[in-house]
C-alpha positions in Angstrom: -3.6 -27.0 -35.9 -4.9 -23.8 -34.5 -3.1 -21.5 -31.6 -5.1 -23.4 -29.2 -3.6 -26.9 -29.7 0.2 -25.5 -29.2 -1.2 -23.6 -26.1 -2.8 -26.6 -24.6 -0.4 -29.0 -25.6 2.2 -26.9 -23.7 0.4 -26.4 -20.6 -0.1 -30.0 -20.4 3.1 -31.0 -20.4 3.4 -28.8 -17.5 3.6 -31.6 -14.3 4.5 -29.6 -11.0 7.4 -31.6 -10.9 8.5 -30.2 -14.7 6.6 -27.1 -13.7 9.4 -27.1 -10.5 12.5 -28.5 -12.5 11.7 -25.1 -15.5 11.3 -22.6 -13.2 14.7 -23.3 -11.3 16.2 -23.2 -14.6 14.2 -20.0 -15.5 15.2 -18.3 -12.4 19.2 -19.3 -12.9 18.9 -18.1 -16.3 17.4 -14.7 -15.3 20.4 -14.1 -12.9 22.9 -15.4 -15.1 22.1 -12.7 -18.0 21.0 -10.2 -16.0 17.3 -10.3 -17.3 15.6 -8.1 -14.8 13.9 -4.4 -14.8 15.6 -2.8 -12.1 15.6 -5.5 -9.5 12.4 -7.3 -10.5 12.5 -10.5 -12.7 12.1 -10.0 -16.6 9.9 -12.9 -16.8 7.3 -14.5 -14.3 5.8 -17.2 -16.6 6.6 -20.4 -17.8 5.3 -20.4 -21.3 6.5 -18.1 -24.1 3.7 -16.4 -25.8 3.0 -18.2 -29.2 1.7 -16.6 -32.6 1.0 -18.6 -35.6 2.8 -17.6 -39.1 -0.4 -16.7 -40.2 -0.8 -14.4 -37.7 2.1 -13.5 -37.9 2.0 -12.6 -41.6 -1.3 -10.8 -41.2 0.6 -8.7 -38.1 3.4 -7.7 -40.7 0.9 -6.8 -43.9 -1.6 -5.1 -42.1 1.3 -2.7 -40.2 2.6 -2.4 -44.1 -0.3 -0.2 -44.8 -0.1 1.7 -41.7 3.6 2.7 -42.3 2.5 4.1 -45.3 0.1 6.2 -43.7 2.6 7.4 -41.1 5.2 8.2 -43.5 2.6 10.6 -45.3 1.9 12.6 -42.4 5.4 12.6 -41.2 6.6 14.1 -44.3 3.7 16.7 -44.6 4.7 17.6 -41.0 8.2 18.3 -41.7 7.1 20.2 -44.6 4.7 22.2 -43.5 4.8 24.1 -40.2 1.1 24.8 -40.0 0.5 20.8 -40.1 3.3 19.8 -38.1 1.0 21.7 -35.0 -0.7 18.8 -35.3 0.8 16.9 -33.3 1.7 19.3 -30.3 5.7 19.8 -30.0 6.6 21.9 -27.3 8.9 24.6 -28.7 12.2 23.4 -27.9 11.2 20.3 -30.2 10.2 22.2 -32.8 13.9 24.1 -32.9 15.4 20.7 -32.7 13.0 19.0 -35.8 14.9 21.6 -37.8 18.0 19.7 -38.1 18.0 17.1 -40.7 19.4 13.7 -39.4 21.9 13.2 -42.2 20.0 9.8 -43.0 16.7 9.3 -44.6 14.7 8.0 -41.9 13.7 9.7 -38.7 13.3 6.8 -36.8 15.4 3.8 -38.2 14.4 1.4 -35.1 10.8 1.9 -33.9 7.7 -0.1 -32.1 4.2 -0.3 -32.8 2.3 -1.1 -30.0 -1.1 -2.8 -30.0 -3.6 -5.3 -28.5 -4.2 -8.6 -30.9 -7.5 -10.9 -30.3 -5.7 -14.1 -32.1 -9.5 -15.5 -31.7 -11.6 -12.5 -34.0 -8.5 -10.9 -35.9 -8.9 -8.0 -33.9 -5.9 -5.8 -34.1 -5.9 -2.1 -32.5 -2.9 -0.1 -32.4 -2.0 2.3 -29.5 1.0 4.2 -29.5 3.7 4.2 -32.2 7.0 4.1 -29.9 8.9 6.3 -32.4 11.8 7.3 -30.4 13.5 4.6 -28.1 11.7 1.4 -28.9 12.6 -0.6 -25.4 13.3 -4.7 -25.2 15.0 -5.9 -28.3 17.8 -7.5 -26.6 15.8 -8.6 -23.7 13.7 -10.5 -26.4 16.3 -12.0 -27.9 17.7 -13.1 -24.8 14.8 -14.6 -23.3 14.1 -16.7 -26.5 17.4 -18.3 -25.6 16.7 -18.9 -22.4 12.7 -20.4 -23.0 14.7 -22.7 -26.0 16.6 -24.4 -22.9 13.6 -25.0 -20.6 13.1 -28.8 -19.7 9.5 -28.6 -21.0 10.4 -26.6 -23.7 12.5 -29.9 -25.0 9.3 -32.2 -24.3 7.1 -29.5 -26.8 9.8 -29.3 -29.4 9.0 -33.4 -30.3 5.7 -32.3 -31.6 6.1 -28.4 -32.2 8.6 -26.2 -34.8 9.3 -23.3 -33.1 10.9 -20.0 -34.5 12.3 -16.7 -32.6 11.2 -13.6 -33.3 14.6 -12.4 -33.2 15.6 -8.4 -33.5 18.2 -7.6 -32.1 20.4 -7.6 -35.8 18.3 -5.7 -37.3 18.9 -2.6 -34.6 22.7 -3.0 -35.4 22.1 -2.8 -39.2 20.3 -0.1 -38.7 22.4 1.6 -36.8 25.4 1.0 -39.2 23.0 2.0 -41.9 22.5 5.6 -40.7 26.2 5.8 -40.0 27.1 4.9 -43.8 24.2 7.9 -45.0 25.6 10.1 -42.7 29.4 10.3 -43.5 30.0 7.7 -46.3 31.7 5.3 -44.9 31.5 1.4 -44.2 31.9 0.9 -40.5 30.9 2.8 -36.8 34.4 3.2 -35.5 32.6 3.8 -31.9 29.1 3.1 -30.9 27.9 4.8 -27.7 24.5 3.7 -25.9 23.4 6.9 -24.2 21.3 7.0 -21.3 21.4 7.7 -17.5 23.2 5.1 -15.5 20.4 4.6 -12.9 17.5 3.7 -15.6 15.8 0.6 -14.8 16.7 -0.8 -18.2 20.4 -0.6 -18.0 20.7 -4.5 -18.4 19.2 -4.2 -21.7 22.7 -1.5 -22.6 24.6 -4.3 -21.1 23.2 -7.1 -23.9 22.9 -4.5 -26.8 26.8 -3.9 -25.8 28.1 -7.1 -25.7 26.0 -8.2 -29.2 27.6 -5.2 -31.0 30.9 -6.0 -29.8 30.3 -9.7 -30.6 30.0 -8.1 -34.4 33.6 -6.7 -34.2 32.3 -3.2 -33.5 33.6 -1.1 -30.6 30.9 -0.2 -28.1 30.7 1.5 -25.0 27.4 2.6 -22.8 28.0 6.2 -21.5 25.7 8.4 -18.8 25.0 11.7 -20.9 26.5 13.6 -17.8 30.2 12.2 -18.7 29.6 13.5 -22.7 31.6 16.7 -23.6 31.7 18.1 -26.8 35.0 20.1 -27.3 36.6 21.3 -31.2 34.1 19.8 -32.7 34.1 16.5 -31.8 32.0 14.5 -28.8 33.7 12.9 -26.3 33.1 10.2 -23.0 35.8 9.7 -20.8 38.3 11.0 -23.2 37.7 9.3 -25.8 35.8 11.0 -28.9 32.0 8.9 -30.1 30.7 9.4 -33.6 27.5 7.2 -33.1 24.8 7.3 -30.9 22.6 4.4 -29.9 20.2 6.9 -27.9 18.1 5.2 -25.2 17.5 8.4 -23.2 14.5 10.5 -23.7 15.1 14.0 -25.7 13.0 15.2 -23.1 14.7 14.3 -20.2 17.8 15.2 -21.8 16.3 18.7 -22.7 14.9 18.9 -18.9 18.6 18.1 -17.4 21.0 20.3 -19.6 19.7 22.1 -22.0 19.9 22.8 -25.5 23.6 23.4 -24.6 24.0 19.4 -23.4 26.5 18.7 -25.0 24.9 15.7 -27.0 22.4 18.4 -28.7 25.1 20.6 -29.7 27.1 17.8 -31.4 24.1 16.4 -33.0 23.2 19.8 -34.2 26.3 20.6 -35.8 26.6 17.2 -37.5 29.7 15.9 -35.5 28.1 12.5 -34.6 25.4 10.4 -35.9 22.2 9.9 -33.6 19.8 6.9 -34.0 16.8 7.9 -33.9 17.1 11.6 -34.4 15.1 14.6 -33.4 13.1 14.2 -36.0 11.6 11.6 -34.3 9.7 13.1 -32.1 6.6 13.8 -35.0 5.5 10.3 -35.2 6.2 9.4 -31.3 3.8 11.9 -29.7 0.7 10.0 -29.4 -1.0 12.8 -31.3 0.1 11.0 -34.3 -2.5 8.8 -34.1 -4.9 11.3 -33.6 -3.6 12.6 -36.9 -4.2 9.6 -38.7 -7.3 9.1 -37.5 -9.0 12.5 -37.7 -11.2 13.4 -41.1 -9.4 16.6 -41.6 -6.3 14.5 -43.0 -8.4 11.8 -44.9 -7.2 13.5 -48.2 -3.2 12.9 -47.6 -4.3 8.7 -47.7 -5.4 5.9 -50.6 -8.5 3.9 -50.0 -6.5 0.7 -48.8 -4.7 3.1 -45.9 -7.8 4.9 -44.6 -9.0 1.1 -44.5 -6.7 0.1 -42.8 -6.5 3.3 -40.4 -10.4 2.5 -39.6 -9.2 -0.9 -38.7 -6.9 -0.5 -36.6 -6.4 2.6 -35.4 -8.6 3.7 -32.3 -10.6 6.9 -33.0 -8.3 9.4 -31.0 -8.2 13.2 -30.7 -6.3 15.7 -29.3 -7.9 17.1 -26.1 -9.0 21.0 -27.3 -12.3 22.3 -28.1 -13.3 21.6 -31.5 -16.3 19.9 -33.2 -15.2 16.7 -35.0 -16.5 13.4 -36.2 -17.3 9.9 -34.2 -18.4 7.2 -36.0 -20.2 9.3 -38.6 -21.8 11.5 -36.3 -20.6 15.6 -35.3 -19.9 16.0 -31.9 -18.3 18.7 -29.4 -15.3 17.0 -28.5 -14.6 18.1 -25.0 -18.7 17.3 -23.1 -18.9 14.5 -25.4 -15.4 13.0 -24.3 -16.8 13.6 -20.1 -19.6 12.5 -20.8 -18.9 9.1 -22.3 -15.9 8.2 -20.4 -16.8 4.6 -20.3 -15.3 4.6 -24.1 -12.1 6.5 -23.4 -9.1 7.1 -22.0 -6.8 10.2 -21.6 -3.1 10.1 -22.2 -0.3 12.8 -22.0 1.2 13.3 -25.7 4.5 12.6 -24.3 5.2 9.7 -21.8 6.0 6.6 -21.1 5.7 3.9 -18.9 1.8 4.4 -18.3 2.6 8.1 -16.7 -0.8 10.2 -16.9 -2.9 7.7 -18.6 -6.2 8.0 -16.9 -8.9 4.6 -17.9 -11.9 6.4 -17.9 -13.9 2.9 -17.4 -11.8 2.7 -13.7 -12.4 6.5 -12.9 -15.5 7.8 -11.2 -17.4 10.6 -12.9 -16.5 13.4 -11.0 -12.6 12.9 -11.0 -12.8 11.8 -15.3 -14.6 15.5 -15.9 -11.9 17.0 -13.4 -9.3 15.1 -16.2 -11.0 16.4 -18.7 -10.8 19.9 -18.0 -6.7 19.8 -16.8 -6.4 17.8 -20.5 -6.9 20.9 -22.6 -4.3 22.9 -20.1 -1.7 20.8 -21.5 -1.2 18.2 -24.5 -3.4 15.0 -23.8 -4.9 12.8 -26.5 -8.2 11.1 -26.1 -8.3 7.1 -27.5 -11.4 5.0 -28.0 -11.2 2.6 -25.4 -9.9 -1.0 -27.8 -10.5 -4.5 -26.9 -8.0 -6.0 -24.0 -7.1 -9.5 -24.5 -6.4 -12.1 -22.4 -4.1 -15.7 -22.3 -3.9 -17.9 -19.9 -0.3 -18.0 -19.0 1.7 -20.7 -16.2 3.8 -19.8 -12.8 5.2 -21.1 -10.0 3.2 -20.8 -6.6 3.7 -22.3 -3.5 5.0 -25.0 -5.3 2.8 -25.7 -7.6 1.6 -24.5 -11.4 -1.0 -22.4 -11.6 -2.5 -20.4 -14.7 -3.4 -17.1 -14.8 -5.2 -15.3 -17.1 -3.1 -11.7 -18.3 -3.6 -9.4 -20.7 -1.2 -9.4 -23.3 -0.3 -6.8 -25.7 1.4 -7.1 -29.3 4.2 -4.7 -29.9 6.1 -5.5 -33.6 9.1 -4.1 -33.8 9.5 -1.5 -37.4 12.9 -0.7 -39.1 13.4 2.3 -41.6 9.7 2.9 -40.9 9.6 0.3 -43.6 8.6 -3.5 -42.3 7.9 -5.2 -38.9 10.5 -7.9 -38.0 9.9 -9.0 -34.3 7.5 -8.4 -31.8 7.3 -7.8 -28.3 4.9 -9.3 -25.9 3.8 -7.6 -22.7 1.9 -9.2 -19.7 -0.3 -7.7 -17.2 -2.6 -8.8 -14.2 -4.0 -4.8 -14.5 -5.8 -3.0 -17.1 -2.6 -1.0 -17.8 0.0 -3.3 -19.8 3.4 -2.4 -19.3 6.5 -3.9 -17.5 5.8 -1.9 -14.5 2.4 -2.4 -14.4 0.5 -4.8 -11.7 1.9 -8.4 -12.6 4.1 -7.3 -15.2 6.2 -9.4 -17.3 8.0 -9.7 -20.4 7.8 -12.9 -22.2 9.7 -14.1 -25.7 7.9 -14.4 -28.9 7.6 -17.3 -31.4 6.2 -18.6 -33.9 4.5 -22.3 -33.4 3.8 -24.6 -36.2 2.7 -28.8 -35.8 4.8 -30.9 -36.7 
């Protein structure tokens, strides 16, 4: 039975009377767990997105060979200055990347993000979310909830369905980089760091409540109530020795400082930090740009740079060079304006869709003006990849509709090793993230007849 069959199956269980009965449920559900970004609902469908195993499977092999790759270039880049320029740290970064973790990865949690085209096996990777890989719990979570839909009991007569759950996997890895970095068994106090006002807070509350559900003590703390006194860290009074950090370096950087006073405890090894400055190689999107780019095809075997053609788009730093697109020479910079129908421009370090320009959706005179302010500061250039789309059902005006979004494929990576879990994004605009036109999150799982 194909993808297809579960889909259609699904949405034809979907009466507007059942349609009416789930989404009540949905919406109580929502409120009762705090599922929402900001004040907006987490979900707005009535359908989880489904992946075969074999899809599934293929997701977790091909990103195999891709971690590879990434863990070549990260460790060239830490030990060589001159390739680490790569991939475009500002100079406070590069001070920071000096500090070993005290644990062997840089990023133990991580997300690669990508668009999947079940239908052609296409599979295009976008940004690898290196630093603070969003929506675990929210995953989890909303896999509980779209197990106790009404119609979801109708679909489970005929369908097996399995979770992509993740959410276990963050706390082992936290507790694994605790036990590297000082030897012993157990966190005695995980904070989850980030500003109190972030849209994304619910997600803290979840994580929280999970770790504590482990028999681990766990508090989330604003970085403006951390003070780091005689060595130790401390939030209201009480001294952390783990970090669970959600907020940005960057922002962190912008607000206090290298003298905030969680960079001077990291720095001088007085509490753990998942991930760790180290991080910030593999999360500028310029680390595609290093995978991709022929100078570096020596560091890879002939299954990686396979795989690397595959699936990574052709992307570039923004700076005037000659380099190679599909076998031919080019000058990057009137080659990039003048094609901008293939491209798009991001900044090297955002999130959220901030600075991405669609060349495609941009008139010509305003993509050569982008072009230009690109090389002023650190902006990658990415082949334009394919956008799918699913059908998914809502709720409106009383009645089921469905509406075709674009969907993206996100599998979550641990130890830079292996994918376990995936997040899926939906989107009614070109741009697919949860603030974006339409936006939704929507759980995960695996579908298999009966």
């Amino acid at each position: 039975m194909s993808l297809y069959d579960a889909i259609q199956t699904y949405h034809d269980l979907l009466t507007n009377d059942l349609a009416a009965e789930s989404q009540a449920q949905l919406e109580d559900q929502l409120q009762r767990r705090g599922l929402f970004f900001g004040d907006r609902p987490l979900c707005t469908v009535l359908r989880p997105r489904f992946l075969t195993h074999e899809q599934y499977r293929y997701l977790q092999a091909r990103c195999g060979l891709l971690l590879r790759a990434f863990d070549k270039i990260y460790r060239s880049a830490t030990a060589d200055k001159t390739f680490r320029s790569q991939f475009g740290l500002s100079d406070w970064e590069e001070e920071l990347v000096q500090y070993s973790p005290g644990y062997r990865d840089a990023s133990p949690t991580s997300r690669l993000d990508a668009f999947f085209v079940p239908g052609t096996g296409e599979l295009r990777f976008t940004e690898y979310n290196a630093e603070t890989p969003a929506g675990v719990a929210y995953n989890d979570s909303l896999s509980e909830v779209f197990y106790g839909l009404r119609v979801m009991r109708e679909f489970l007569r005929k369908w097996d369905v399995r979770p992509l759950l993740a959410r276990h996997n963050v706390v082992h890895a936290l507790l694994d980089a605790y036990h590297q970095w000082t030897g012993r068994r157990e966190a005695q106090r995980i904070a989850i760091v980030d500003w109190r006002e972030v849209r994304t807070y619910s997600e803290f509350t979840l994580f929280a409540e999970y770790i504590k559900s482990q028999g681990l003590e766990c508090v989330i703390v604003d970085p403006r109530e951390t003070e780091y006194a005689n060595g130790r860290l401390y939030a209201h009074g009480t001294p952390i020795n783990m970090i669970y950090k959600r907020v940005l370096l960057s922002e962190l950087y912008d607000r206090g400082g290298m003298d905030q006073p969680v960079f001077r405890a990291v720095r001088e090894g007085a509490v753990a930090m998942v991930n760790s400055f180290r991080c910030k190689i593999l999360h500028k999107k310029a680390s595609l740009a290093v995978l991709s780019d022929e100078r570096n095809g020596g560091l890879f075997t002939a299954d990686e740079i396979e795989a690397i053609d595959a699936h990574v788009p052709w992307t570039r730093r923004v700076e005037e060079r000659r380099t190679v697109y599909r076998h031919s020479h080019v000058d990057l910079v009137p080659f990039v304006a003048e094609h901008r129908d293939w491209f798009v421009l991001k900044p090297n370090d955002e999130y959220g869709g901030k600075g991405i320009v669609l060349g495609w959706l941009t008139p010509v005179d305003e993509w050569e003006r982008n072009v230009k302010e690109a090389l002023a500061a650190p902006y990658v250039v990415q082949e334009r990849a394919t956008i799918p789309k699913e059908a998914f059902p809502s709720m409106v005006n009383g009645r089921v509709e469905f509406i075709d979004r674009i969907l993206d494929t996100n599998p979550y990576v641990f130890y830079g090793d292996y994918v376990d879990g995936c997040l899926t994004r939906l989107s009614t605009a070109a741009l697919v993230n949860v603030t974006a036109g339409g936006g939704s999150s929507v759980a995960t799982f695996l579908a298999e007849k009966r």
